[in-house]
C-alpha positions in Angstrom: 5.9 16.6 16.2 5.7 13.1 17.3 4.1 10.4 15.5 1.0 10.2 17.9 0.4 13.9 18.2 1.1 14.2 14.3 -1.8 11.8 13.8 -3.9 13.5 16.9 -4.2 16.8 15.5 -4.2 15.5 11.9 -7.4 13.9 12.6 -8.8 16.9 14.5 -8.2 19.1 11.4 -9.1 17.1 9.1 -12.2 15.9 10.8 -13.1 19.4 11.7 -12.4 20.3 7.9 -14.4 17.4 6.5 -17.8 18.6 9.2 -17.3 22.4 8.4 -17.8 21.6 4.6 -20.3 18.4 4.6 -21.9 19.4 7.5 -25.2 20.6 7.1 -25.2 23.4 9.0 -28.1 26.2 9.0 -26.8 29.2 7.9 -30.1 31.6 9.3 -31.0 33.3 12.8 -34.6 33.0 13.4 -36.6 36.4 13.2 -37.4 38.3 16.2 -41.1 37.1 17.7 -42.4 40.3 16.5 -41.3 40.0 13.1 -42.0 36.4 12.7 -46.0 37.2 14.1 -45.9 39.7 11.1 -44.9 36.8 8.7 -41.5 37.3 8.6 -39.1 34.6 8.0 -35.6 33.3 9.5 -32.4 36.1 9.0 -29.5 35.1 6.7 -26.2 35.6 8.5 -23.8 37.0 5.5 -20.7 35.6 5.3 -21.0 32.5 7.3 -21.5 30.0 4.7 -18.2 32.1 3.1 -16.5 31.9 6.6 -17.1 28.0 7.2 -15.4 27.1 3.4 -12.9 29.4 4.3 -11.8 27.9 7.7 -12.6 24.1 5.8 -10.0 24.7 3.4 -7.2 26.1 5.8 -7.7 22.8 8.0 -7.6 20.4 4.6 -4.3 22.1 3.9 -3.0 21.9 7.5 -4.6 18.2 8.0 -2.6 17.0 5.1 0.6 18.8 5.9 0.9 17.0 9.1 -0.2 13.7 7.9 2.1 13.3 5.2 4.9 13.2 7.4 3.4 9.6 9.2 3.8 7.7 6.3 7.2 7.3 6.0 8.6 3.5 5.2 10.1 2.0 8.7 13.0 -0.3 8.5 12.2 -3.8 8.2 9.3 -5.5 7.8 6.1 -2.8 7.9 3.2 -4.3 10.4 0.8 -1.8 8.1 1.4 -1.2 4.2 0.9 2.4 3.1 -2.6 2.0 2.1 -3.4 0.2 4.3 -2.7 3.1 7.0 -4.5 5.7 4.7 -7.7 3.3 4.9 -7.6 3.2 8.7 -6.4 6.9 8.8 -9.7 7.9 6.4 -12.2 5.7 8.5 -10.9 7.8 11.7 -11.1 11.0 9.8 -15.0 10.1 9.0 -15.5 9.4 12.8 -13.5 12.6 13.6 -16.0 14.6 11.3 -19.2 13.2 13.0 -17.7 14.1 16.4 -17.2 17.6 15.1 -20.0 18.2 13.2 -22.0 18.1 17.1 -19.6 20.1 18.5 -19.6 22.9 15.5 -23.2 22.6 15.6 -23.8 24.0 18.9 -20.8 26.1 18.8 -22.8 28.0 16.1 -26.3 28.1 17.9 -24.3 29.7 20.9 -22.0 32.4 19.0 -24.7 33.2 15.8 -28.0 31.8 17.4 -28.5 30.2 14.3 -30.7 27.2 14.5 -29.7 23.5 15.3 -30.4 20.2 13.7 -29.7 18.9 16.8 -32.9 18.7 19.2 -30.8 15.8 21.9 -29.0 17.8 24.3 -27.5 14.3 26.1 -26.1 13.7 22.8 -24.3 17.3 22.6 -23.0 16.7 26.1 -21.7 13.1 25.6 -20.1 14.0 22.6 -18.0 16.7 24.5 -17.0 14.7 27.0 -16.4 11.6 25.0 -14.0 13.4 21.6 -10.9 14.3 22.8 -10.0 10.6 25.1 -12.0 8.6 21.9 -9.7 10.9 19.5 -7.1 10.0 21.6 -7.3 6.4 21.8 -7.9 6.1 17.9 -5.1 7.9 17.2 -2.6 5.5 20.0 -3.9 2.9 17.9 -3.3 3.7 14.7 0.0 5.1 15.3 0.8 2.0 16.8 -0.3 -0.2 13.8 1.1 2.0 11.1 4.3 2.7 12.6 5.3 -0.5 14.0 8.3 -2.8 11.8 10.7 -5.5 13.0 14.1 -5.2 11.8 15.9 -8.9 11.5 19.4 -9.0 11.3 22.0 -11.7 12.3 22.8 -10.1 15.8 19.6 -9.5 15.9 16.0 -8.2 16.0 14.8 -4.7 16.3 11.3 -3.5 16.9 10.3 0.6 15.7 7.6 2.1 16.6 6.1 5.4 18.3 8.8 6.2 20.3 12.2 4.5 20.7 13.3 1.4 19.5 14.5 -1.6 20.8 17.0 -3.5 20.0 17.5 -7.0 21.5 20.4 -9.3 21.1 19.3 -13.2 19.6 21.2 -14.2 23.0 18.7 -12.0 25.0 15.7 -13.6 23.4 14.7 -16.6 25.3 11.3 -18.1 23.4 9.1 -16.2 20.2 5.5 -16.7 20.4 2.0 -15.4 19.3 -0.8 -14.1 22.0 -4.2 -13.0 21.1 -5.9 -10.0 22.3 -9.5 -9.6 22.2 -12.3 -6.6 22.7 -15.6 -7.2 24.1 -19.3 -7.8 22.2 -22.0 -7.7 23.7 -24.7 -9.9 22.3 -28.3 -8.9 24.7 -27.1 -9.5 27.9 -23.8 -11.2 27.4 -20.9 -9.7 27.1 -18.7 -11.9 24.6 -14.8 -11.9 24.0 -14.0 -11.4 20.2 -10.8 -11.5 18.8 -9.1 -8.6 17.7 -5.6 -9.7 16.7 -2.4 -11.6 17.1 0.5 -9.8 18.2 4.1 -11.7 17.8 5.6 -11.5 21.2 9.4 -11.7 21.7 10.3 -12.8 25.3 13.5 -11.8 27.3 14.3 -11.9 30.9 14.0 -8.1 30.9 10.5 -8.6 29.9 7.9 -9.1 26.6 8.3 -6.8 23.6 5.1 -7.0 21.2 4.7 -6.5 17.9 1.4 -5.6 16.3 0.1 -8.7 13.3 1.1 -8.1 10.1 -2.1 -7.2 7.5 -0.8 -9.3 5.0 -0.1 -13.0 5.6 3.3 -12.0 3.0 4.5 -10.1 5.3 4.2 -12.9 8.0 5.7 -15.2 6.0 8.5 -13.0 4.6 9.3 -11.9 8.1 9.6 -15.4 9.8 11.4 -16.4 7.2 13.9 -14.1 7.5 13.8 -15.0 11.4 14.6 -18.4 10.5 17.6 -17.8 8.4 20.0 -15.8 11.4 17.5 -16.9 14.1 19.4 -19.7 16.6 18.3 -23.0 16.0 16.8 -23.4 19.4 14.1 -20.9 18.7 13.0 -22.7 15.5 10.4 -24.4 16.9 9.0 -21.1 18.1 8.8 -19.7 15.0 7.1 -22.8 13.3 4.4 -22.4 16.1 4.3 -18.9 15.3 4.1 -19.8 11.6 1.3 -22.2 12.2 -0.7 -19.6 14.7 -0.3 -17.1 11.8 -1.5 -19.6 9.5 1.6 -18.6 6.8 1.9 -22.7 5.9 5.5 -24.0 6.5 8.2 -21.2 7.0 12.1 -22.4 5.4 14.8 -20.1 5.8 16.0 -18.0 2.4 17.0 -19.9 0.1 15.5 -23.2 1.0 14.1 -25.5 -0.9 10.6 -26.9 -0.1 
């Protein structure tokens, strides 16, 4: 299984796990309008409380089985640390078990006719339409974050990731740079670019090949440096910009003195 599906369907059964046992889902059928005239109160379905553990704990087990194959050291220097990954990974899962609390919610009002805690219909109707592509897009980004590493070597550098990876030549690489990226805020009725990140971007006449920024500025440093010691001199000035952008101080190959 691919790193991206690994993480898609991680997320969907652990998220799915998480709602099923956190969820506070009503476990009664209301009485029939005759019985309830009479004083009688909501039905007890037997079983389903039992049933929803049940199917909780199968998903944890499954959910962790296919995550802990994504967190497997990449050669080079690791855009995301371990934790790091897990953090991002756990904050998903929470917006994974929201989406499927909704879903399980109505799921059990329409196959036990037990009742809902949801009274928003729009809300039901958004969320189906809007889990799978915003599981999806979490999931392209994390696994692009956590699996991302630049390998530096003195023929030359080579960037893993979901996918293939590429290797390109130091004679290839024409100029190393930084380029922000940005998502939208909306402040009233303005809608304001904020800054996201900066990726490092390697340029070649074939094209650019991005890599995501490091979470710690260590790993910046580290990385540059290691540039700068099999890196032709003509890119050095590149990397010093890059080193500035980053905000790393001054970069000096291994075994420099400052």
């Amino acid at each position: 299984m691919g790193r991206f599906w690994g993480r898609l369907v991680g997320y969907f059964f652990l998220g799915t796990a998480l709602a099923l046992a956190v969820g506070p889902f009503n476990d009664y059928r209301p009485a029939p309008l005759e019985a309830r005239m009479a004083g009688a109160g909501p039905v007890l379905i037997e079983g389903l409380a039992l049933g929803r553990m049940v199917a909780a704990g199968v998903l944890l087990l499954a959910g962790v089985w296919v995550m802990a194959g994504q967190y497997k050291k990449r050669p080079g220097f690791n855009v995301s640390p371990t934790w790091s990954a897990i953090l991002v990974d756990l904050i998903i899962v929470a917006f994974t078990g929201m989406g499927s609390f909704i879903l399980l919610d109505w799921l059990a009002v329409q196959w036990f006719g037990v009742g809902s805690f949801l009274n928003d219909e729009a809300v039901v109707a958004v969320t189906g339409l809007m889990y799978l592509p915003a599981l999806a897009i979490l999931a392209g980004f994390a696994c692009n974050s956590a699996t991302q590493s630049l390998e530096v070597t003195a023929e030359g550098l080579t960037r893993h990731g979901p996918g293939r990876s590429r290797f390109i030549p130091w004679e290839e690489i024409e100029g190393i740079g930084l380029t922000d990226t940005h998502l939208v805020k909306v402040h009233g009725d303005t809608a304001l670019p904020r800054k996201l990140q900066t990726k490092l971007v390697i340029k070649t006449a074939g094209g650019e090949v991005t890599l995501f920024e490091p979470a710690l500025k260590d790993i910046k440093r580290e990385m540059l440096a290691a540039m700068r010691q099999v890196a032709p001199e003509r890119l050095a000035p590149d990397l010093d910009r890059a080193a500035e952008g980053w905000r790393t101080g001054p970069v000096l190959p291994h075994g420099s003195k400052s």
